[in-house]
N, C-alpha and C positions, 0 to 999 in steps of 0.2 A: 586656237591659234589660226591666224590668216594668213595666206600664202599669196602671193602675189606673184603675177608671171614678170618671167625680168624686161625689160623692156627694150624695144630693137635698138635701139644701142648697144646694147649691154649683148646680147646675141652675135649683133654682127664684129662688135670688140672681141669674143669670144673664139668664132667664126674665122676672124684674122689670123688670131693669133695662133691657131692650129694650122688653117693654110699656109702660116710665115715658117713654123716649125716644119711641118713636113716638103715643103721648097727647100730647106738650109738642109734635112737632113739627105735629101734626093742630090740637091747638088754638089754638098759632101763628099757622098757617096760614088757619084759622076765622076767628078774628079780623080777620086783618088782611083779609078780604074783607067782614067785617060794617063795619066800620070805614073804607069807601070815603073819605072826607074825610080821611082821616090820610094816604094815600097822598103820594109825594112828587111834585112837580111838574116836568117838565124845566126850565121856564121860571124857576122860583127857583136850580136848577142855572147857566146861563146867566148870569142878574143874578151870582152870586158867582163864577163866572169872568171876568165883566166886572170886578169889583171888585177881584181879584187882577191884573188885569194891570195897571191903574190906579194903583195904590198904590206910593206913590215915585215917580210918573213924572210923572201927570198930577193927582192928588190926594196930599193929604197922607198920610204914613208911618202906619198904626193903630199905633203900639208897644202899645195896650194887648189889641190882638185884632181880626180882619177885624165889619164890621159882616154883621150879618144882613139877608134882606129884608124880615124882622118888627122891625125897629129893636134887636135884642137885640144885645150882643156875643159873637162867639165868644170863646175861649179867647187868653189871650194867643201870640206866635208860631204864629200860623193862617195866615200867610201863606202 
């Protein structure tokens, strides 16, 4: 069997493609520490486990989607 080295293309295509990934995931990253307020809250966690276990039982059925803690709807069957 012959092996062949891959060719500088094919290296530097490679080479990119790892520097593209570890850029997207560093400024990912970045972000989401500049952006302290976006973070998510356990406590709205909580509230929509409280909600799911509610629904059908104790409150009425959402057919059109579970509510949010910001008044939005989720998606329909979010239960």
């Amino acid at each position: 069997m012959e092996f062949t080295d891959p060719s500088a293309t094919e290296r530097r295509s490679h080479w990119l493609a790892l520097v593209t990934l570890a850029w997207a995931l560093l400024a990912g990253a970045g972000l989401r520490l500049v952006w302290v307020d976006d973070m998510e809250f356990k406590a709205d966690e909580v509230w929509t486990f409280q909600q799911t276990q509610q629904a059908g039982r104790t409150a009425a059925f959402p057919w059109r989607g579970m509510p949010s803690s910001h008044g939005m709807e989720n998606p329909g069957l979010s239960v």
